[in-house]
C-alpha positions as CSV (number, residue, x, y, z in Angstrom):
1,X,23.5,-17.6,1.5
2,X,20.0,-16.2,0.4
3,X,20.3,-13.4,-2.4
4,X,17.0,-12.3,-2.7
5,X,16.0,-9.1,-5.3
6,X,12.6,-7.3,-3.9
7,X,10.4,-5.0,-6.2
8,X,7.9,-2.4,-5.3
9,X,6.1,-0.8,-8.3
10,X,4.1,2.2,-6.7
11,X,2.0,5.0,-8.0
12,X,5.2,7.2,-8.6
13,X,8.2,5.4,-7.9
14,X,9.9,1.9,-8.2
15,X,11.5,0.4,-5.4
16,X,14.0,-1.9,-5.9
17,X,16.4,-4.1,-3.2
18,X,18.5,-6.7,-3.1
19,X,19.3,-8.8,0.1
20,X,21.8,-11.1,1.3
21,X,20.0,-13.2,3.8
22,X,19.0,-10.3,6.1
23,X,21.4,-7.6,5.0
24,X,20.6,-5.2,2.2
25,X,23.3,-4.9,-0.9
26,X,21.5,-2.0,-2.2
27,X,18.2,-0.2,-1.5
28,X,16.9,2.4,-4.3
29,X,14.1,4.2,-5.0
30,X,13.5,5.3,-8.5
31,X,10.9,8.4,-8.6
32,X,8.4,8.7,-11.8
33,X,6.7,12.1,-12.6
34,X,3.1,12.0,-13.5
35,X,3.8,13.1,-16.8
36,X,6.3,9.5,-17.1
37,X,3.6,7.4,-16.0
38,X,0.7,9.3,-17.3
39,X,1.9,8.7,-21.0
40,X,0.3,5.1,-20.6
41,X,-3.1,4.2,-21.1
42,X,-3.2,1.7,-18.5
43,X,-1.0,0.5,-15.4
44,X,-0.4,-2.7,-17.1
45,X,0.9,-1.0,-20.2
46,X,4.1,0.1,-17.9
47,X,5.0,-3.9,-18.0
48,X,8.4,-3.0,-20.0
49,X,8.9,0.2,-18.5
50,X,9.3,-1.0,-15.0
51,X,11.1,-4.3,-16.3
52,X,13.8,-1.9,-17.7
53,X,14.4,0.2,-14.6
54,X,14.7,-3.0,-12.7
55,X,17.8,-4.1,-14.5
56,X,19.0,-1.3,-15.2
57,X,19.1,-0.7,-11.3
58,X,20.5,-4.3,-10.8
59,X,23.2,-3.6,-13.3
60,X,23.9,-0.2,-11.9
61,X,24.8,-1.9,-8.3
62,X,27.0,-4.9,-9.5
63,X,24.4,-7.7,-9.3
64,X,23.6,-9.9,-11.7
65,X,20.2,-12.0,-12.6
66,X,22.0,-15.2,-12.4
67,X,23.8,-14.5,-9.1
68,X,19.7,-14.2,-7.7
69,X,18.2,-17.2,-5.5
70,X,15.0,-15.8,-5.4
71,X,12.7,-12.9,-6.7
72,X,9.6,-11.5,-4.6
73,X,7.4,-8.4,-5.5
74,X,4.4,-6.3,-3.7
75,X,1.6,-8.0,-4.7
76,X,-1.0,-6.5,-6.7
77,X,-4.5,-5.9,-6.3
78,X,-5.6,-9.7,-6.7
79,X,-8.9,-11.1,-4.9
80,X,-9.1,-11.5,-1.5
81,X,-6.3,-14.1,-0.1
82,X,-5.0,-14.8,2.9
83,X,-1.4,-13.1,4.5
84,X,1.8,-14.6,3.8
85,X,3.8,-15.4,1.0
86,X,2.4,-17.0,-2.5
87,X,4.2,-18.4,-5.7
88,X,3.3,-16.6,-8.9
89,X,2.1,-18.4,-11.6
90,X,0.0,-17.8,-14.9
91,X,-3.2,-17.5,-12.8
92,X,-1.7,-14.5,-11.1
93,X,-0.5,-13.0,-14.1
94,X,-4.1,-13.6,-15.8
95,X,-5.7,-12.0,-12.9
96,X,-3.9,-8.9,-12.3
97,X,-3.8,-8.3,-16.4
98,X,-6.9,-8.9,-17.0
99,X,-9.5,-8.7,-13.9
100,X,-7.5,-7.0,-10.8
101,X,-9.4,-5.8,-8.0
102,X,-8.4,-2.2,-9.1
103,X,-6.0,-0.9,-11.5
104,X,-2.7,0.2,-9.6
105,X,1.2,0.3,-10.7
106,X,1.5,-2.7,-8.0
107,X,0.3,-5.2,-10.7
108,X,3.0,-5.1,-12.6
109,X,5.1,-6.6,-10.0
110,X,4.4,-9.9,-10.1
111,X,4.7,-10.1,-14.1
112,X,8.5,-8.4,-13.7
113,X,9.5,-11.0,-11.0
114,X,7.7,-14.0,-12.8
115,X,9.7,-13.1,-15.7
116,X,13.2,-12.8,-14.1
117,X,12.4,-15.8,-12.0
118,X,11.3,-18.1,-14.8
119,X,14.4,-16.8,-17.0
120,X,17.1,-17.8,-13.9
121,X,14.8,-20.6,-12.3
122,X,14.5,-19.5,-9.1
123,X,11.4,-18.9,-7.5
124,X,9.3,-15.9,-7.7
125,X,7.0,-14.8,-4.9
126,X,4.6,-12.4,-3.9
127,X,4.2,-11.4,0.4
128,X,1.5,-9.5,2.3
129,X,-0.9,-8.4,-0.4
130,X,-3.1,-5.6,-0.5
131,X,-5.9,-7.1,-0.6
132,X,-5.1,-9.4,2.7
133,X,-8.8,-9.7,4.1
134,X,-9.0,-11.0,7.4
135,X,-12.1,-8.9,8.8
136,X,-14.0,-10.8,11.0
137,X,-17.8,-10.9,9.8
138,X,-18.6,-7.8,12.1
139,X,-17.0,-5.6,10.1
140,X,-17.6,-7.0,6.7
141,X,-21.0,-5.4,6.5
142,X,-22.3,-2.4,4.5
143,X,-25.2,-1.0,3.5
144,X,-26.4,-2.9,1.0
145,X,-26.3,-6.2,1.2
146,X,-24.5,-6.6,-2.3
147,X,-21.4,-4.7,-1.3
148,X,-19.1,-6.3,1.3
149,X,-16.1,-4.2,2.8
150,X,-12.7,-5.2,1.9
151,X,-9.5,-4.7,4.1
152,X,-8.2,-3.3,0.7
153,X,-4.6,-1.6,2.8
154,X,-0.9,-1.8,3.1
155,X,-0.7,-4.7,5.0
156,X,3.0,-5.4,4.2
157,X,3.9,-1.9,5.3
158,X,1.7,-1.7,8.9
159,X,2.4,-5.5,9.3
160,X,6.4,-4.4,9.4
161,X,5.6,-1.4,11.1
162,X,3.6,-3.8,13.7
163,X,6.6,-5.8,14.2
164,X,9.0,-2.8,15.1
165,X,6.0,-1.7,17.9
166,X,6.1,-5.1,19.5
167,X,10.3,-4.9,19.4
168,X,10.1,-1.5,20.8
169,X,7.4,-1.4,23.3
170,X,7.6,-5.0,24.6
171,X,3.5,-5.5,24.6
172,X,2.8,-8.8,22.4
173,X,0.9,-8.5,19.2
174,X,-0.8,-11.7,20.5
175,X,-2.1,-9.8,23.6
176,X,-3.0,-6.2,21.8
177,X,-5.2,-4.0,20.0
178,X,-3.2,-1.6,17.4
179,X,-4.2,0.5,15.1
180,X,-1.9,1.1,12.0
181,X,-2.1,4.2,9.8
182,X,-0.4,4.1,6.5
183,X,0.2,7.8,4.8
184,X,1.5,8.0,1.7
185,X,-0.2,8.6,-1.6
186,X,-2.9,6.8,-0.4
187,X,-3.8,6.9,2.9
188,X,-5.1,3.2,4.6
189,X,-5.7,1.9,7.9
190,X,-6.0,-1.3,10.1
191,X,-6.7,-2.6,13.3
192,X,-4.5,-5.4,14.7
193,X,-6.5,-7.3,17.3
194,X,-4.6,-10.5,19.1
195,X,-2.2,-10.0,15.8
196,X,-5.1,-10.6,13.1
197,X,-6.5,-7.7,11.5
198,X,-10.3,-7.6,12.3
199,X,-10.6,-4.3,10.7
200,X,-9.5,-1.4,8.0
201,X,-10.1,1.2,6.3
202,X,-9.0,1.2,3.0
203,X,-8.3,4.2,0.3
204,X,-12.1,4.4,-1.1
205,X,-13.7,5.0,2.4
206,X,-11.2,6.6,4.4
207,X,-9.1,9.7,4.5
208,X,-8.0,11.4,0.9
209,X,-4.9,11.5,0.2
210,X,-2.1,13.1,-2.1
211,X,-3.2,10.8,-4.7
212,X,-7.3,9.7,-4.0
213,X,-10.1,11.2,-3.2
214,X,-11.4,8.8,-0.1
215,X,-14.5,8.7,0.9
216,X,-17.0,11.1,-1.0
217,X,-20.8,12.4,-0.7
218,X,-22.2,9.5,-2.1
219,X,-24.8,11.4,-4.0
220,X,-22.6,13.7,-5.5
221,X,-20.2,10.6,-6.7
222,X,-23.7,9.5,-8.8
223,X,-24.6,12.3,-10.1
224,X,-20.4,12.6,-11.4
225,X,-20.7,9.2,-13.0
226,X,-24.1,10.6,-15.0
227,X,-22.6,14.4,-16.0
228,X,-20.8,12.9,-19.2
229,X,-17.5,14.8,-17.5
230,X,-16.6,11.2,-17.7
231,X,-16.9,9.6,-20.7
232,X,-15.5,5.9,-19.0
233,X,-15.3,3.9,-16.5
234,X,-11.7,4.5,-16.7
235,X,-11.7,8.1,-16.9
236,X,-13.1,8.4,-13.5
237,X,-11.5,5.6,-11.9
238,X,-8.5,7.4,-13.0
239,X,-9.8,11.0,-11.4
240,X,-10.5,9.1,-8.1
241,X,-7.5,6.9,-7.8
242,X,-5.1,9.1,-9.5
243,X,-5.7,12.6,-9.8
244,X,-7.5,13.5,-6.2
245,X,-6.6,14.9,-3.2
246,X,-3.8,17.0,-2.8
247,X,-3.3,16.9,-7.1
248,X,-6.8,18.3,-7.1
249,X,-7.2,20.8,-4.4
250,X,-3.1,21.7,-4.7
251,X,-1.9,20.7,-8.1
252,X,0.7,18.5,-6.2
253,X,1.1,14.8,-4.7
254,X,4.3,16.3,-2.8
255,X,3.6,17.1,0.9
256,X,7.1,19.2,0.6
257,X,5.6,21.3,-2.0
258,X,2.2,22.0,0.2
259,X,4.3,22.7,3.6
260,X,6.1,25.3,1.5
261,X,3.1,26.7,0.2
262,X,1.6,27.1,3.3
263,X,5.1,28.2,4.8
264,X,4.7,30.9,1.9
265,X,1.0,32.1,3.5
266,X,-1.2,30.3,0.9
267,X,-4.2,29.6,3.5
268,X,-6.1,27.0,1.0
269,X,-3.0,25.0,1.1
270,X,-3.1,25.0,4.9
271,X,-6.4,24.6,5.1
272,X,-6.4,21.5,2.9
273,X,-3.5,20.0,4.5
274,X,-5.4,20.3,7.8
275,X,-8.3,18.6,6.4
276,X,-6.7,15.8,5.5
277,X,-4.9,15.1,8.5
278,X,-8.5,16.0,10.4
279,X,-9.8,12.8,7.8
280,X,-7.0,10.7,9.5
281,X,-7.7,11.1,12.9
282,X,-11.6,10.6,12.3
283,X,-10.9,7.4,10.9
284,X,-8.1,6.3,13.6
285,X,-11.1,7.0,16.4
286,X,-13.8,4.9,14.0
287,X,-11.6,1.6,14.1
288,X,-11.3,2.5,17.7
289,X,-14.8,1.8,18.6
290,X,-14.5,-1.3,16.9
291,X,-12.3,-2.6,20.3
292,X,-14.5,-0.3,22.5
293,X,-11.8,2.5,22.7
294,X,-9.1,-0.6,24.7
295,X,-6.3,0.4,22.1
296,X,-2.9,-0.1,23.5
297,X,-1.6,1.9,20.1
298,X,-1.7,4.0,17.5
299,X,1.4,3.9,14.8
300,X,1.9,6.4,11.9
301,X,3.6,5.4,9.5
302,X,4.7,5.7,5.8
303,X,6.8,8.4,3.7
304,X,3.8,11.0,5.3
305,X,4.7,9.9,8.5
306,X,8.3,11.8,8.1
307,X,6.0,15.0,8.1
308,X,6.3,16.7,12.0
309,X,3.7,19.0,10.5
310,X,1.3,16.5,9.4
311,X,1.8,13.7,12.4
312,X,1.5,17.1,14.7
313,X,-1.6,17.8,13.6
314,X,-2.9,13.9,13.6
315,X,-1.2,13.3,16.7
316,X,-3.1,16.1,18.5
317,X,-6.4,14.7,17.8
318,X,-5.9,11.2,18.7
319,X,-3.6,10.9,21.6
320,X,-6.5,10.6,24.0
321,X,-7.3,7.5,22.1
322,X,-3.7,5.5,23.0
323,X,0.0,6.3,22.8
324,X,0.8,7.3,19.1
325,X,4.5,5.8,17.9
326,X,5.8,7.3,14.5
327,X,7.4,5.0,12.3
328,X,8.3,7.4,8.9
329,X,9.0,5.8,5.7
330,X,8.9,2.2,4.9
331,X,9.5,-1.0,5.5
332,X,8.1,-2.5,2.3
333,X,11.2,-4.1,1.3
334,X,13.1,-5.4,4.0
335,X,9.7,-7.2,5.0
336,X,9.5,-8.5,1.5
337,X,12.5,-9.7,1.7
338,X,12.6,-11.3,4.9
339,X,9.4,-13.2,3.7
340,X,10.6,-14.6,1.1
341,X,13.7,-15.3,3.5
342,X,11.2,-16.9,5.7
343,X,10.1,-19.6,2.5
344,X,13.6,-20.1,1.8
345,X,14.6,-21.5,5.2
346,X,11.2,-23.5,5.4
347,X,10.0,-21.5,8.1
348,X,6.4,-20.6,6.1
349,X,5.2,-22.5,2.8
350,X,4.5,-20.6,0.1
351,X,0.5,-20.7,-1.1
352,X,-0.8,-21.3,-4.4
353,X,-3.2,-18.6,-6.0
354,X,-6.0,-19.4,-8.2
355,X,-8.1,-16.4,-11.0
356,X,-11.1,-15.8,-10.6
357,X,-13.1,-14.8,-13.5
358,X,-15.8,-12.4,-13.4
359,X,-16.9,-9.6,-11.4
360,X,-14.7,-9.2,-8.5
């Protein structure tokens, strides 16, 4: 018997499970205020934080380190790689410390699990990573020549979520063209062609979100970075993948909190809320011209995805396109789990990652 623990550092909240071959001991999610995390100058800095709610959890549930046969943990924002399962090693731990794709709370995922694993000698392993880029050239292309899109999205979440759909409808994956979106405090989305995702939208150029401001009037976004309103690099990185959306238009990244505002007559919170649910059906019907409009389905998914109110007002916008299926919540750490699962028994081989130094 397999007694995997799974970790999933997020924005505001740590999840943390531990499995018994395919049956859960314990799931938990630990919630962070902004004020917690916003005490650190940078995501990395939250190395020991997270480590201690980790075994704190573990101990609070009965299970000890030693009594582990394997750790995984969401991936962080790493270079492009390929889907699946890797090991983590000291070139992933360089990478997402020093030169990440992004900065994000995910990267300290791989450090915690490294460390547990290397401390019980068991192996550690990352599954699914964000930064999964299968695009075929098509849709790799931007405007300037320089700047290639990325499939930057939460591929372990819509790759679980694209499992349950082919369980539930019966259409293969192999045989279909699905389009994923994920909601939650960033909003991303994929289409799944013939069970390979040709195309996404990730968090930059897509819908904002309670979190992120999505895609922006490029213009303005220049003239920002020039206003000395930002001093760094960081301080607007941190404005656009932190502090947007909902936080900026609301004061909130809690979709409860807007319902009830607009429950309470507050018409900018309605008409925000609106807005951004308008800025995920726009970008469900741009990956479906990708497949010519032939999309056998559309999945909503993640903690948003609970909203009736929100997945109303996507849902009326889009089901002309294909059948939309709601999938609310996640499945971020059963499918990490069962990954690493999947190494254990032999059925995939784990990859090896390599840095990459310099401008990502």
């Amino acid at each position: 018997m397999e007694t995997i623990l799974a970790i999933n550092p997020g924005s505001t909240s740590t999840k943390i499970a531990v499995y018994q071959d395919e049956n859960p001991l314990f799931v938990e999610s630990i919630a962070h205020s902004l004020e917690e995390v916003g005490k650190y100058e940078n995501v990395f800095d939250q190395y020991e934080f997270r480590l201690n709610v980790v075994i704190d959890a573990m101990e609070k549930h009965g299970v000890k380190p030693e009594d582990l046969t394997c750790v995984v943990s969401r991936c962080g924002l790493l270079p492009p790689i390929n889907s699946g399962a890797y090991n983590i090693n000291e070139d992933m731990i360089w990478q997402l410390q020093y030169n990440p794709d992004n900065p994000h709370a995910s990267n300290v995922g791989a450090p915690i699990a490294y460390a547990i694993g290397q401390k019980n000698h068991i192996p550690a392993l990352v599954y699914d990573g964000i930064t999964v880029n299968e695009l075929i050239p098509l849709t790799k292309i931007s405007g300037l020549k320089s700047l290639k899109r990325k499939s930057m999205c939460h591929h372990l979440n819509m790759h679980a979520a694209a499992i349950r759909w082919e369980q539930e409808t019966g259409k293969k994956l192999a045989e279909s063209n699905l389009i994923l979106a994920h909601l939650g405090g960033g909003i991303t989305l994929t289409l799944r062609s013939n069970n390979r995702v040709i195309d996404g939208i990730s968090d930059e150029e897509g819908p904002f979100a309670p979190e992120r401001v999505g895609a922006v009037p490029t213009y303005q976004l220049v003239n920002m970075c020039y206003s000395g309103d930002y001093p760094t690099k960081r301080d607007l990185m941190n404005a656009i993948k932190g502090h947007g959306g909902l936080i900026d238009h609301l004061g909130t990244n809690d979709t409860r909190e807007v319902e009830k505002m607009i429950a309470d007559g507050d018409e900018y919170a309605k008409l925000v809320y609106e807005a951004m649910a308008l800025s995920v059906a726009k970008n469900i019907a741009t990956l479906a011209v990708t497949v010519t409009g032939k999309v056998d389905g559309i999945v909503l998914t993640g903690g948003i995805a609970k909203s009736e109110m929100f997945t109303k007002m996507v849902i009326d916008r889009v089901s002309w396109i294909a059948p939309v299926t709601i999938f609310g919540g996640e499945n971020e750490m059963e499918s990490l789990a069962f990954g690493a699962l999947r190494v254990l028994r032999g059925e995939e081989t784990a990859q090896e990652f390599t840095k990459v130094e310099g401008r990502l």
